[in-house]
N, C-alpha and C positions, 0 to 999 in steps of 0.2 A: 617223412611220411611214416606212420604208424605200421605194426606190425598187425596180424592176424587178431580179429576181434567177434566176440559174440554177437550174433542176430537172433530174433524169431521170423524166420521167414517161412513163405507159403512154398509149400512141393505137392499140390494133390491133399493138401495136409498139413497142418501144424508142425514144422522143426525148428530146436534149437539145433543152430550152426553156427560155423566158421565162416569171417568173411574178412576183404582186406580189399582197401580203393588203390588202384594203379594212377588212374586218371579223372579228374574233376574238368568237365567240358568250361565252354566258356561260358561264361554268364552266372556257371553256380559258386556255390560254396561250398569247401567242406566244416560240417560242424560236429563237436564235442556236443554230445546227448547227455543234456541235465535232468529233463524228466520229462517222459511219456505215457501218454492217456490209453488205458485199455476201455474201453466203450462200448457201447452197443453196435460199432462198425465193427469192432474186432469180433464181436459175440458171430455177428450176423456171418465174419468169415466162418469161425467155424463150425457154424450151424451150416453153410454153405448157400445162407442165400446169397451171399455175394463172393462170387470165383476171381480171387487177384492172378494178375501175371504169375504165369509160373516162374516161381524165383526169387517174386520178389519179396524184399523186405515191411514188415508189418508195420502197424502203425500209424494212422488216419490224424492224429495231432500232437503236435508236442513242442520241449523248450529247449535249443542249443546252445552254445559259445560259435562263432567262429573264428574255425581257428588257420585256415587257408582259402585264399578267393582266388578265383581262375583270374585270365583276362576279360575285361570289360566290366569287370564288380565295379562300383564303385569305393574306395577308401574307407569311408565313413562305417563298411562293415565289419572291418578288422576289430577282428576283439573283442564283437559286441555280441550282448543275447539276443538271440531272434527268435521267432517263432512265424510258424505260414498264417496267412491270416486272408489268403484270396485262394481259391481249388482253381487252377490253370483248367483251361479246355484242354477233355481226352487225358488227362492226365492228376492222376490224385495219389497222396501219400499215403503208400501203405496198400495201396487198390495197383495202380499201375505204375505208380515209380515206388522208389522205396523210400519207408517212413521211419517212422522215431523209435520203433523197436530193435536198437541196435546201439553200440557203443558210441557210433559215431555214423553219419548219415551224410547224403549231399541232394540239396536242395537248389532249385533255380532262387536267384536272389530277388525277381520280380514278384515273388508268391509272399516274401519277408516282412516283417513288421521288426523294426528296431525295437527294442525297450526300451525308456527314460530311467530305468532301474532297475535292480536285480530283481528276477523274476522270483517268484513262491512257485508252489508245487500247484495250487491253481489254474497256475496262466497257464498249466500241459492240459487245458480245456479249448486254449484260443482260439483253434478253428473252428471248435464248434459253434464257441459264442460269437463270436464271428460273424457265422453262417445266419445264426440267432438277432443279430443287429441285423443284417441284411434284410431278414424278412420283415424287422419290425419296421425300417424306415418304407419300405416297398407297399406295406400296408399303411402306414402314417397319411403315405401321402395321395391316397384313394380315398373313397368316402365308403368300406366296407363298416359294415354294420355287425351279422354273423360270422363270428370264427370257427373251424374246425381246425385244430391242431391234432396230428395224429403222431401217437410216438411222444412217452416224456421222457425219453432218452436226457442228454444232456443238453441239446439244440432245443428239443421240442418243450421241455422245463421250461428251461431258460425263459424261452420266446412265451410260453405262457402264463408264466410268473407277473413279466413285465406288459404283457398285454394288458393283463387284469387289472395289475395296477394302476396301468391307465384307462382305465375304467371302459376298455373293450368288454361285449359280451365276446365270449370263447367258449367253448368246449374243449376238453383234452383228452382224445381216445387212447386206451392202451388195453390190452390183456393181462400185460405181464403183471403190473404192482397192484396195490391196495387203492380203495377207492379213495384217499387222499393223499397228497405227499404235499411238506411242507407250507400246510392251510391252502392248496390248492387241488378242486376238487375233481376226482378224473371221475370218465366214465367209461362201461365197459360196453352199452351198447349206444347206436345210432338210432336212432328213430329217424323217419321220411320229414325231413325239413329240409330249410330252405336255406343254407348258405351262401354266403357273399362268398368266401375264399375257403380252400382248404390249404392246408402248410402240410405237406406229407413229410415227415421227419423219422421216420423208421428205413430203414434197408429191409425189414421185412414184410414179404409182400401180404395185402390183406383186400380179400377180396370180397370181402362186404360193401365197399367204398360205390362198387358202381350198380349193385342193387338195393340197398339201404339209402340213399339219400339223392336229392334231386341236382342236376347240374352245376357246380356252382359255377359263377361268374371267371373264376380264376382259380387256376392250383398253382402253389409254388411247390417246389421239388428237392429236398436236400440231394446235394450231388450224389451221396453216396446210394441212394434210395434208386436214381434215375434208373436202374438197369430191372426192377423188381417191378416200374411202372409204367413204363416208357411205351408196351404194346396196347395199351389201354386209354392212350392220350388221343385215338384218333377220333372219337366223340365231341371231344372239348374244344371249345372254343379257342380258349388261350390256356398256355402253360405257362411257365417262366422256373427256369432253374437255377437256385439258388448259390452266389459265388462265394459269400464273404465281403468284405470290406479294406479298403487299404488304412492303417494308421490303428489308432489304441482304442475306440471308440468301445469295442467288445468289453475291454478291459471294466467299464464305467457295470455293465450287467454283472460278472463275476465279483466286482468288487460289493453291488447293492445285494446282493442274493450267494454272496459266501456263506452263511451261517446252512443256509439249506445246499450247497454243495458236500460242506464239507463234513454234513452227516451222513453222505451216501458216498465216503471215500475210503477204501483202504488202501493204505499206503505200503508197496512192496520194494524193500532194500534191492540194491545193490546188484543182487545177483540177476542174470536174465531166463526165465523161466516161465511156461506157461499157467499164467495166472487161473484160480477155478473158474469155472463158471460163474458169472454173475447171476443174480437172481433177490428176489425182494428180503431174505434173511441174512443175503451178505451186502451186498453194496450193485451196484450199477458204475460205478467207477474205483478203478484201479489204477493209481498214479508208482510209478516206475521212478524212482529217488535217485541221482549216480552225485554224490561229493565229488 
């Protein structure tokens, strides 16, 4: 078992510290942290609209080795790269268990996604793309018409990148960026229309949503958002909270729409330290490198 190792973890507050695993339950793994995602989940911790366990370790997605499996792993995970690619109920990386901001982490192995190869610096996006395939088969397979996407974080990109392409009408609400990113074009107000579905992909709460525009038929929920929106769901009809997907399927989205990731990435060595602020003159993603 490893000695004493760097975390950014939450106390009331952003700390780097000292951390070290005694015991790995059964069912999880412990894994060696290849590279982790700083994101608009992390922004949202320390802007505080979303309060993690106190204690716990940071971190909403990212790429490991494992390198020890409890009992009841199955074999096939020894040694391999994995990454989460399902948000367990009551329980998310980085929010209430601890995530990939850390030298080394442990994760239930039911949340896993094997790789068929060595991962890139990328695939420390998987749960969000993930979360991003989820919405898009959930929609596929409805007859929606109007999309509201809100949040072009990394999830909410993603999913309206590839809306578009498939020749969905969408809208994509944000504040933060510029009125276009990667020939996709946002907007910054809502007008009174009529939506089929809204995709809420921001953790940050925004309360234009239930006087600016008419009911829609459905909202989906990125997990990490549910806490920012959850008291405002008693109106609607139906909700549905978005999980992710089991298997590489995410993978197929980050692979077509790499070129528009990997303009909004800087990539931070080695050491583990609280990355700047994101914002539109530096990047919206921060990928955490460890050889």
């Amino acid at each position: 078992m490893m000695q004493d190792f760097t975390v950014i973890e939450w106390r009331g507050g952003i700390s780097v510290s000292r951390r070290h695993f005694s015991y790995i339950p059964p069912g999880y793994v412990l894994l060696r942290v290849y590279y982790a995602a700083w994101t608009g989940v992390e922004e949202a911790i320390r802007q505080r609209a979303i309060l993690p366990r106190y204690g716990v370790v940071m971190g909403f997605s990212g790429v490991g080795r494992v390198v020890e499996a409890s009992t009841g792993v199955n074999p096939a995970f020894s040694g391999k790269y994995v990454a989460p690619t399902v948000v367990e109920v009551y329980s998310q990386m980085g929010i209430d268990a601890d995530g990939f901001l850390g030298e080394y982490t442990v994760v239930k192995s039911d949340a896993l996604t094997v790789f068929d190869n060595n991962p890139n610096s990328l695939d420390s996006l998987a749960l969000h793309a993930s979360i991003a395939y989820d919405a898009i088969t959930r929609i596929e397979s409805s007859d929606y018409s109007r999309i509201l996407v809100v949040g072009a974080g990394v999830s909410g990109l993603l999913l309206s990148l590839e809306l578009a392409e498939r020749g969905h009408s969408v809208d994509t609400y944000t504040l933060k960026y510029r009125k276009n990113i990667c020939g996709l074009r946002l907007v910054n107000r809502v007008t009174p229309t009529d939506y089929d579905v809204v995709v809420l992909m921001t953790p940050m709460p925004l309360s234009w949503y239930f006087t600016s525009i008419k009911a829609p038929r459905t909202i989906f929920v990125h997990p990490a958002a549910l806490p920012a929106y959850a008291f405002s769901f008693n109106g609607i009809v139906r909700f549905e909270l978005l999980r992710g997907i089991r298997g590489l399927y995410w993978r197929k989205l980050i692979r077509k729409h790499a070129e528009c990731l990997e303009e909004h990435i800087v990539n931070i060595d080695v050491g583990l330290v609280e990355p700047p602020f994101l914002g539109e003159n530096t990047s919206f993603i921060y990928v955490l490198e460890r050889k």
